[in-house]
N, C-alpha and C positions, 0 to 999 in steps of 0.2 A: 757954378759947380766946379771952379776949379780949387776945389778946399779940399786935402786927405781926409777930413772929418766927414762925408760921406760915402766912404770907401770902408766895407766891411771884408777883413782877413781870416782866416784861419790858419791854426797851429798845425796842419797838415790832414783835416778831413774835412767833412762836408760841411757846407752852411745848411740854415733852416730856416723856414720863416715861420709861424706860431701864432695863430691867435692871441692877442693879449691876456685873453681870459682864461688862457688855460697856461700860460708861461709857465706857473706855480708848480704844476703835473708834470716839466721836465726835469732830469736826472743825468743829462750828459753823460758826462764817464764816471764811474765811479771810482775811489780813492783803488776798490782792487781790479781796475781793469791792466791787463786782457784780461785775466780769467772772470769778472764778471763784466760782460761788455754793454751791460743798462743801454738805456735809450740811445747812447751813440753806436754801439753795439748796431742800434735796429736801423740808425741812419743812413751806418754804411752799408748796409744790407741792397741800399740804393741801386738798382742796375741803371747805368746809362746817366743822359745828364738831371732828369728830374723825376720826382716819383712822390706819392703821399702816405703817409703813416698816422696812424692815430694818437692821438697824445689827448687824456682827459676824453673828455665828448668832443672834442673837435679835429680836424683832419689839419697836421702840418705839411708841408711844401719842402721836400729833402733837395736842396741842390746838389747833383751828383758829380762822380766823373773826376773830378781832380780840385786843389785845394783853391782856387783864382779866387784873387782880390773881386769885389762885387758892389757895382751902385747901383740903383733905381731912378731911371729915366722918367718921371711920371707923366711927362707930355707923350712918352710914346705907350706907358705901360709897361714896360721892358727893363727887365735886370740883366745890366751889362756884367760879366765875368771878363777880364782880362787874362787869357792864358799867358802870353807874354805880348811885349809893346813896349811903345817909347812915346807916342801921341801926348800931346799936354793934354790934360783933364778938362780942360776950357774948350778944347774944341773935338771931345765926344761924343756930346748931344749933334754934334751938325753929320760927324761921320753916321753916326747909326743914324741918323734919319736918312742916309745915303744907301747905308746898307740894307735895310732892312725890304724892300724889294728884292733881294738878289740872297737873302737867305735861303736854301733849303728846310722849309724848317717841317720838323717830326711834329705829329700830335699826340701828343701826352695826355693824363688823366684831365679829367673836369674838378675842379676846386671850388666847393663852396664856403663862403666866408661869411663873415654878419659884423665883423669890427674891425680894427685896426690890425695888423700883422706886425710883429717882430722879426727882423733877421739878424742873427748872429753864427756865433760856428757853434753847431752842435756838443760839440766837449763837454762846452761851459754847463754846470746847472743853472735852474731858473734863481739862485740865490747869487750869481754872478753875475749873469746879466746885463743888469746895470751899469757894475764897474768895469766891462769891457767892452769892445767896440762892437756898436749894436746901432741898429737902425730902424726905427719905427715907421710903417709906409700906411698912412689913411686910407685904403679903396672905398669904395663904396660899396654895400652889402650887396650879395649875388653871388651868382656862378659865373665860373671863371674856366675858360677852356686854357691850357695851358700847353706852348708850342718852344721849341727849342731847335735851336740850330747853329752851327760852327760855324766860321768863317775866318780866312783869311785875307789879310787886305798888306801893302810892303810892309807898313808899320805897327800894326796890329794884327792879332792871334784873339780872335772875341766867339764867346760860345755867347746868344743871346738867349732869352729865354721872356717871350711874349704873355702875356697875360690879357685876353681877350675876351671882355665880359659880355655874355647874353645880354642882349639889351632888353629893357623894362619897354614897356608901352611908351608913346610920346608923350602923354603928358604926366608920367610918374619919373621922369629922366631927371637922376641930380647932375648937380653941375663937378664937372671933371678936378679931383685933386689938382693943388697946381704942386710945382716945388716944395713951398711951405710945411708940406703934408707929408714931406718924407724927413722925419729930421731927429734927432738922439735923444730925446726925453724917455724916460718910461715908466710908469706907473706901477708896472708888477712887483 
């Protein structure tokens, strides 16, 4: 994971994550925002660091709070936001598996999902997308309790944001996305 190419930016507002299947039903900014503030409009409407909004039939995932650079941990479930830092990218995964006992973390809404998510910065419409920096993260379908918390550490400033799914019965349990399943293709 020490590649920029899993690092999702934005142009100064929130990221989102978005079922695949409803990409198509986003509108980001429109050519006259402010005065019409379309779907980013309702993004930043976001109190706090996370919140859900409806987009199509399905519920997206607003990351609030300020614009941080953003990857997905998938061994821990955890979208890392970098407020600021200096940490190489290679050794992320080991700090947050350090930190994440010692997070405070808020409980935030319940998320239910049934396919794949996209995260990108809300601006973009769904006809963009693709050509900009975007991250496609496989979970497995379910409800998702959804937890957030800040933390600082000397070299890092990290808001994390947990994603902890109800577990299914023992023997209906798939097996855990690895890395693989988080990566820049997209279909929409």
């Amino acid at each position: 994971m020490n590649s920029d190419s899993m690092w999702v930016t934005s142009a100064g507002g929130p990221l989102i994550l978005i079922p695949e299947s409803v990409c198509q039903h986003w509108g980001g900014a429109p050519r006259t925002y402010p005065d019409d503030e379309g779907d980013y409009g309702r993004a930043c409407e976001v109190d706090g660091y996370v919140g859900l909004i409806d987009v199509g039939a399905a519920q997206a995932l607003v990351l609030g709070d300020m614009p941080a650079r953003t990857m997905f941990l998938p061994q821990y479930d955890v979208l890392v936001r970098e407020v600021a830092g200096d940490e190489d990218d290679a050794d992320l995964p080991s700090l947050v598996a350090d930190l994440l006992p010692l997070v405070e973390w808020e409980t935030g809404p319940t998320w239910s999902i049934e396919e794949p998510v996209v995260l990108f910065d809300s601006a973009h419409e769904s006809a963009e997308i693709s050509t900009e920096e975007h991250l496609r993260i496989d979970l497995p379908a379910g409800s998702y309790q959804i937890q957030s918390g800040y933390i600082e550490v000397p070299s890092e400033y990290l808001i994390l944001v947990r994603l902890l799914r109800d577990q299914p019965p023992a023997d209906s349990r798939e097996d855990h996305p690895d890395a693989s399943d988080a990566r820049r293709d997209l279909p929409c």
